[in-house]
C-alpha positions in Angstrom: -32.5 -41.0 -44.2 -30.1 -40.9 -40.8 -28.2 -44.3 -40.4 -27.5 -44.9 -36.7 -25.4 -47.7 -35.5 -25.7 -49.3 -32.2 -22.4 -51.0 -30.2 -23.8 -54.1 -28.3 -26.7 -56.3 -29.0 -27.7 -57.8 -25.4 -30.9 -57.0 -23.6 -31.1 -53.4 -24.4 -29.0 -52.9 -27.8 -31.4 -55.5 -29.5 -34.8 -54.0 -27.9 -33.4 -50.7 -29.8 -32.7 -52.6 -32.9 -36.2 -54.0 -32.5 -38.4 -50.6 -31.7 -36.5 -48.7 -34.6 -37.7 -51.4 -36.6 -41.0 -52.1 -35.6 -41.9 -48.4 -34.9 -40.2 -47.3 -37.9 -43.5 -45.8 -39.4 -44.1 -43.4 -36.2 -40.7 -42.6 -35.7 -39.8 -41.0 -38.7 -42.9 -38.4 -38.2 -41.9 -37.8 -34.8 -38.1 -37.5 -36.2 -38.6 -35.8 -39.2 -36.3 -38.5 -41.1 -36.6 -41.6 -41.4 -33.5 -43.7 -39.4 -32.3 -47.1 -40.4 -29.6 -49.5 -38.5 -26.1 -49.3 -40.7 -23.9 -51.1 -38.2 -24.7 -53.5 -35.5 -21.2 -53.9 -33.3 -21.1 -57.3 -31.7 -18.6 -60.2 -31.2 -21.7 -62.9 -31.7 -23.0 -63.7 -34.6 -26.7 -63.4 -35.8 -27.6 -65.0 -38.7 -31.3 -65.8 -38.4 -32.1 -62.3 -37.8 -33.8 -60.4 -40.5 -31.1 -57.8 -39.9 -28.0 -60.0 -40.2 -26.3 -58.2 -42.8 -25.9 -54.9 -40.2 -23.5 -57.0 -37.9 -20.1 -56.1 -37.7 -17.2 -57.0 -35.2 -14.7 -53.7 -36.6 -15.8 -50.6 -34.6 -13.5 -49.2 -37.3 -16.0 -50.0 -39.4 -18.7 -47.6 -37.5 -16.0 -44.6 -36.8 -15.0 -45.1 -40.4 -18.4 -44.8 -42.0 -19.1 -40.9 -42.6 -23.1 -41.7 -43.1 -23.6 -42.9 -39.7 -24.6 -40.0 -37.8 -25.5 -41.4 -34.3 -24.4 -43.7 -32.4 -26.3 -45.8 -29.7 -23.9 -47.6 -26.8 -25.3 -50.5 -25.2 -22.4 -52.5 -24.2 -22.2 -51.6 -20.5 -19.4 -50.9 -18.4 -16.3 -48.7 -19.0 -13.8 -50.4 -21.2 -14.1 -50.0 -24.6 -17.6 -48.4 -24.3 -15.4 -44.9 -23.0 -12.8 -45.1 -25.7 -15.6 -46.4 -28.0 -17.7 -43.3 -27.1 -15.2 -40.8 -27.1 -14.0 -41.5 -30.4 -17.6 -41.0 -31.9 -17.7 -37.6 -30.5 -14.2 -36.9 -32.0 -15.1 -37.9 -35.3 -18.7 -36.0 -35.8 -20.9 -38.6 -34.3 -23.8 -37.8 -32.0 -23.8 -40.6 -28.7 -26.9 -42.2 -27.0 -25.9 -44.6 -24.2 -28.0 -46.5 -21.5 -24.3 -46.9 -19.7 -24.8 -45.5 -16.2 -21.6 -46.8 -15.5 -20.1 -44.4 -18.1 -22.2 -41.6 -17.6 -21.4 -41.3 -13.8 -17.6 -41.9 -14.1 -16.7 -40.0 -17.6 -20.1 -37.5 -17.9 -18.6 -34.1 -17.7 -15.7 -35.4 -20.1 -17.9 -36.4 -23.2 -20.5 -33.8 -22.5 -17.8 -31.1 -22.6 -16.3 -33.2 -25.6 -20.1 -33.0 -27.6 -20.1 -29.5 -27.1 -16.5 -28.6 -28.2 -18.1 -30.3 -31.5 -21.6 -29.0 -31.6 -23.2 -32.8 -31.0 -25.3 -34.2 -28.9 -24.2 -36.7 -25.6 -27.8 -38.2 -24.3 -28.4 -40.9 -21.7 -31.6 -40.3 -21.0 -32.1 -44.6 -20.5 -28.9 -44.7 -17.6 -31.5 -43.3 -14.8 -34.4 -45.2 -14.1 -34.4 -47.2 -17.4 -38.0 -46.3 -19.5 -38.9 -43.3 -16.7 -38.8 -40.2 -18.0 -36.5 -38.2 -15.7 -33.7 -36.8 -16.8 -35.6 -34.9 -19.3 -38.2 -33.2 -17.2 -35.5 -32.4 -14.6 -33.8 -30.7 -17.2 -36.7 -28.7 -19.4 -39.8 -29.2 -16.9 -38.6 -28.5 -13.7 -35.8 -25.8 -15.0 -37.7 -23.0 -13.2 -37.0 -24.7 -9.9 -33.8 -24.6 -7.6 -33.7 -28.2 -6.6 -32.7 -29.0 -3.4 -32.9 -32.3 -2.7 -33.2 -35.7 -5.0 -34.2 -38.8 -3.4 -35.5 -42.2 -5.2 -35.3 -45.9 -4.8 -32.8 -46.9 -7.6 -32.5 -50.3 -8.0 -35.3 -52.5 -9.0 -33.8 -55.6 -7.8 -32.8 -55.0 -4.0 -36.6 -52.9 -3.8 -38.0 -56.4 -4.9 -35.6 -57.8 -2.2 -36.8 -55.5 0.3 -40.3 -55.6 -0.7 -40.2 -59.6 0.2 -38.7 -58.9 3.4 -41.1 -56.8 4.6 -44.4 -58.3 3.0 -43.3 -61.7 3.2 -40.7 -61.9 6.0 -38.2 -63.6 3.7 -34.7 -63.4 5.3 -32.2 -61.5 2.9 -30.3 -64.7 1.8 -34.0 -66.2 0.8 -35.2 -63.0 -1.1 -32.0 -62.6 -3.1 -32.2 -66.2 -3.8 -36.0 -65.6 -5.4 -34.8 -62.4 -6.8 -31.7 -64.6 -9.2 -35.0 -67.7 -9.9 -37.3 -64.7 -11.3 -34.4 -63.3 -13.1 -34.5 -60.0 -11.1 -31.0 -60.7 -9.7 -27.5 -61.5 -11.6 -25.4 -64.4 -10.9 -23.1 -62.0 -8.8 -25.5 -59.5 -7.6 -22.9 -57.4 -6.0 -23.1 -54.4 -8.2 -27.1 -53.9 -6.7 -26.8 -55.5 -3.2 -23.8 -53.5 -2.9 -25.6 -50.2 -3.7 -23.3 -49.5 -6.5 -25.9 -49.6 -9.1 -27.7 -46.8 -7.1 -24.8 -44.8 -6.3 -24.1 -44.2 -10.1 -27.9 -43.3 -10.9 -27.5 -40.7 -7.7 -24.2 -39.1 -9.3 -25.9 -39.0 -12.6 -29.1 -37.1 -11.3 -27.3 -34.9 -8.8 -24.5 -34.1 -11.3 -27.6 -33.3 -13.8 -30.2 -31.2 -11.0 -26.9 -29.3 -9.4 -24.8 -28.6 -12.2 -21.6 -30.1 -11.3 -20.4 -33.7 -11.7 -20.7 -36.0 -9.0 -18.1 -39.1 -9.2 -19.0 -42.4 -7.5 -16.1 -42.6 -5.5 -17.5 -39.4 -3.5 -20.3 -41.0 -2.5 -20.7 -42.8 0.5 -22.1 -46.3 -0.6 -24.0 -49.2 1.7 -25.9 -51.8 0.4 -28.5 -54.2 1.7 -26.3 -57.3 2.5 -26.7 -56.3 6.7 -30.1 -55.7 6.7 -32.1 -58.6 8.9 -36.1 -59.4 9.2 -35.5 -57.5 12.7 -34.6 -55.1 11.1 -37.2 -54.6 9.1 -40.0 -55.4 12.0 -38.3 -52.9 14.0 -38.7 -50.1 10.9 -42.5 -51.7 11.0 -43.1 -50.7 14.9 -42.1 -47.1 14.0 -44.8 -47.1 11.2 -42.0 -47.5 8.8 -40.0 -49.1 6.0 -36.7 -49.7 4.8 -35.9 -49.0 1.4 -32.5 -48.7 -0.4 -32.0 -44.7 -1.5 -30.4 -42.9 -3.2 -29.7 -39.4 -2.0 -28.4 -35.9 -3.1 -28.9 -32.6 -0.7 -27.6 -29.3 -1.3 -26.0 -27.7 1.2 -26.6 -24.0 2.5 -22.8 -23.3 1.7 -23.1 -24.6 -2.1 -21.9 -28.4 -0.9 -23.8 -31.5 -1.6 -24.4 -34.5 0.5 -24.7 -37.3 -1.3 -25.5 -40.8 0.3 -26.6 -44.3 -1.1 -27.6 -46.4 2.2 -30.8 -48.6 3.3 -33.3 -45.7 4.5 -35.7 -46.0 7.0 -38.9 -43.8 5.9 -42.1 -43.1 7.1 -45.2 -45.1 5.6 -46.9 -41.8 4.9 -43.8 -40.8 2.4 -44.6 -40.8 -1.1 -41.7 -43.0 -1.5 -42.9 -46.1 0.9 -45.4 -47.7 -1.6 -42.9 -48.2 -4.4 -42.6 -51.5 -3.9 -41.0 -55.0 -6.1 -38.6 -54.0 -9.4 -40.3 -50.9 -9.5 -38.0 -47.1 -8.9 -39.8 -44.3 -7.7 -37.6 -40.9 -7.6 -38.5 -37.9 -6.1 -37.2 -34.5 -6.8 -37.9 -31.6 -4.3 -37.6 -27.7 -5.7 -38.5 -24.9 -4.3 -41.4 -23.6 -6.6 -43.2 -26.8 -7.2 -42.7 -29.3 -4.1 -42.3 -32.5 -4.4 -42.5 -34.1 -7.4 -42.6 -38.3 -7.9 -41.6 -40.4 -10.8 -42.4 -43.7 -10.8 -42.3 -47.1 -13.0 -40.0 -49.8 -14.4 -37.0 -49.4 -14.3 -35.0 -51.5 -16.4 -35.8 -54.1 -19.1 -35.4 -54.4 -22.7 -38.5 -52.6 -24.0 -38.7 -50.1 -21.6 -35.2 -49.1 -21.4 -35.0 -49.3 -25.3 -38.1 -46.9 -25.3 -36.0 -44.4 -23.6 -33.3 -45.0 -25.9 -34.9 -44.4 -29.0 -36.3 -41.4 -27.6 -33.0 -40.2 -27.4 -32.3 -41.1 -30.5 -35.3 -39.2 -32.2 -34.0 -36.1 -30.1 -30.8 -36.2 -31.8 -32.2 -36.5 -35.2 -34.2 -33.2 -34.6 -31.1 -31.5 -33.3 -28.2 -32.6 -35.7 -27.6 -29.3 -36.5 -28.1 -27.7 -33.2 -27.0 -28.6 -29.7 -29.1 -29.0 -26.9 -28.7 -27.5 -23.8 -28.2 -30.8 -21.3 -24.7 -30.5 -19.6 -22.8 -29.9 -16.4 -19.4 -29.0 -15.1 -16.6 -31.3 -13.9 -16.6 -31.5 -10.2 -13.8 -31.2 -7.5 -12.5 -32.3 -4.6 -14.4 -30.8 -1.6 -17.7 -30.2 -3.9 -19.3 -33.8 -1.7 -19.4 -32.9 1.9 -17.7 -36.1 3.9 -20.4 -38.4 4.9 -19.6 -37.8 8.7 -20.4 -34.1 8.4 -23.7 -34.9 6.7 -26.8 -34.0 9.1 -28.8 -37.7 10.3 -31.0 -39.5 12.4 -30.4 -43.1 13.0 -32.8 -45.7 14.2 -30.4 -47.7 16.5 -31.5 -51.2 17.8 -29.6 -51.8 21.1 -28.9 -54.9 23.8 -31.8 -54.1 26.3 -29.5 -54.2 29.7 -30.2 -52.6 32.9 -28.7 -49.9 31.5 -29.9 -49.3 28.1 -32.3 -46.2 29.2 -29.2 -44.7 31.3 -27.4 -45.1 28.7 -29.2 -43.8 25.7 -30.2 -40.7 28.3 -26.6 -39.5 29.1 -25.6 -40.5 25.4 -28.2 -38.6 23.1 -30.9 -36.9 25.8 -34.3 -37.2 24.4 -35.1 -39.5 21.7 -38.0 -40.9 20.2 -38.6 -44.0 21.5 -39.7 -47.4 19.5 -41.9 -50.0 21.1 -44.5 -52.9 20.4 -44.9 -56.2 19.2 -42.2 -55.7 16.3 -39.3 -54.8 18.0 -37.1 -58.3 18.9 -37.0 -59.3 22.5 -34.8 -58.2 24.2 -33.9 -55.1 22.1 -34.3 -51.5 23.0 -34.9 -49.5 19.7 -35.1 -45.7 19.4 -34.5 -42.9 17.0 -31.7 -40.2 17.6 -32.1 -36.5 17.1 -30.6 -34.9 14.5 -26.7 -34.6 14.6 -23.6 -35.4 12.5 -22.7 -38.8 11.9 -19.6 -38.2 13.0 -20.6 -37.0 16.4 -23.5 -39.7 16.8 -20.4 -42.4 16.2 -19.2 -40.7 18.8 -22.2 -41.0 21.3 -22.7 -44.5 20.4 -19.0 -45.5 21.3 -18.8 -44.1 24.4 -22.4 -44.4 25.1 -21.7 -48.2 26.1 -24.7 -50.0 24.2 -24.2 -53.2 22.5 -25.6 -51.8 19.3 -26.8 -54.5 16.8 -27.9 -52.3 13.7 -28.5 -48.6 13.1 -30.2 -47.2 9.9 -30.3 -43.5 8.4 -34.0 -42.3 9.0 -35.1 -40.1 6.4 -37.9 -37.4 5.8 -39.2 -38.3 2.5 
């Protein structure tokens, strides 16, 4: 028998408590062993649960406890869940988290940590929540150089998004439905912000490009500017905006990495990913494109992936597996102004819009019909750096009233 423990018993720490149980049967032949909870850490108190006697509030008393082998982290964020973690690792104990938060800032540390001590670091559940994708990019795809990850991230601004576009909701109204059907926190700034996102984008390009990606070298926008003109402007173009996440490797061995509303076309394999659902795509040279799509969060699903984890651990107590990256560095993320972009740019339509937009960017492509706002002028730029489109639009003398990456997807 392998005794796990799991630290944290919200949303996803008791949907793992519960599949272990339930599934108990089917996942000791899939493990080999049979697993059982030892320790539950928690600071609540369960008494009607049929597992009641599990609960602890000493993590000394899970560190301490030399037949707990693995260790499941489901308490979010990055204090005590890192020092939590890393001690685990010190002491012998394999680590399964769903923390994204974790992963993204602290990865390359305990990864390097579980390999010092010939254990296993899996987070397979921090990316797209029951989606396998982590896994395949790691084993399935391994013959591929990847060059480009893509995906919509965040269940709850897609649902946002998907309402503004379907519906016409305004963004206040949408978020507003999003927090009544649960979709949305109280302070939903960590996934109208696009910080959510940007730690599932370090994750996956720190996992498909070998090096660690931090969040804080990723340039971040949310949804809060985006408008319903907005959105009927992306329609005229026979497009859509959705919130991505993005990671490209450079031809000089840098990455561009971005988390920002996208406008994409409707023919892209990403535009009919619509409500809490995340689709992510991975490009690589040998097989194309390649689409994941599904949930992705909630207790079940998440736990699913969790547990999955879990069973991999059990097969490999004795033997490492390969999953791992290196730290990164300073330099490694190209600045977001040298990053290669088109904007769709809604203007003021003066007099001297079409002047204007000639001498500023030459030929563009322009966008027209019944869902551009009167009295705009709309029209995608060619390619160029951000930095020197800035520059265009500031001296180009248009009152600009929103402009929004386009993307090939």
């Amino acid at each position: 028998m392998i005794y796990v423990a799991i630290m944290g018993h919200g949303v996803v720490g008791s949907g793992v408590a519960e599949v272990l149980r339930k599934n108990a049967d089917s996942i000791a032949r899939k493990a080999g062993e049979g697993i059982a909870i030892r320790k539950i850490l928690d600071l609540r108190e369960f008494p009607d649960l049929p597992y009641a006697d599990c609960f602890t509030k000493d993590f000394e008393e899970i560190v301490n406890d030399p037949d707990i082998r693995i260790v499941v982290e489901t308490m979010g964020g990055l204090s005590p869940s890192y020092e939590y973690v890393k001690r685990c690792l010190e002491t012998g104990k394999s680590v399964v988290t769903s923390n994204k938060e974790l992963v993204a800032a602290k990865g390359d540390e305990l990864l390097a940590l579980a390999r010092k001590n010939n254990l296993n670091f899996l987070f397979e559940a921090s990316v797209g929540g029951g989606i396998p994708i982590l896994r395949p990019i790691d084993q399935c795809l391994a013959a591929n150089e990847v060059t480009e990850i893509a995906g919509i991230l965040n269940g709850t601004t897609n649902f946002m998004l998907t309402r503004m576009i379907e519906d016409g909701m305004s963004f206040e109204d949408a978020l507003a439905l999003a927090q009544q059907l649960g979709y949305a926190e109280r302070d939903p700034s960590a996934d109208v912000g696009g910080h959510d996102a940007c730690r599932k984008i370090c994750i996956l390009a720190s996992l498909a490009f070998g090096k660690h990606v931090y969040p804080a070298q990723v340039h971040t926008e949310g949804i809060t500017a985006i408008t319903s003109e907005d959105v009927r402007t992306a329609a005229a173009a026979d497009s859509v905006i959705k919130l991505i996440g993005r990671a490209v490797m450079q031809e000089d061995g840098r990455l561009y990495a971005t988390v920002a509303p996208t406008v994409i076309a409707k023919s892209s394999l990403l535009s009919d990913v619509n409500d809490v659902f995340n689709g992510i795509m991975v490009r690589g040279d040998a097989i194309g494109d390649v689409v994941f799509y599904g949930r992705g969060a909630g207790k079940l699903p998440t736990a699913s992936a969790v547990v999955a984890d879990v069973i991999d651990e059990v097969k490999h107590l004795k033997a490492r597996k390969y999953l791992f990256w290196e730290g990164g560095y300073e330099g490694y993320v190209i600045p977001h102004g040298e990053g290669t972009v088109q904007m769709l740019v809604r203007a003021a339509d003066t007099a001297d819009a079409a002047a204007q937009i000639a001498a500023a960017f030459g030929e563009v492509q322009a966008v027209s019909g019944d869902g551009v706002p009167a009295g705009d002028v709309a029209f995608i730029t060619p390619a160029m750096t951000e930095s020197a489109l800035d520059a265009a639009l500031a001296a180009s003398g248009l009152t600009v009233k929103s402009r929004l990456r386009v993307a090939q997807l």
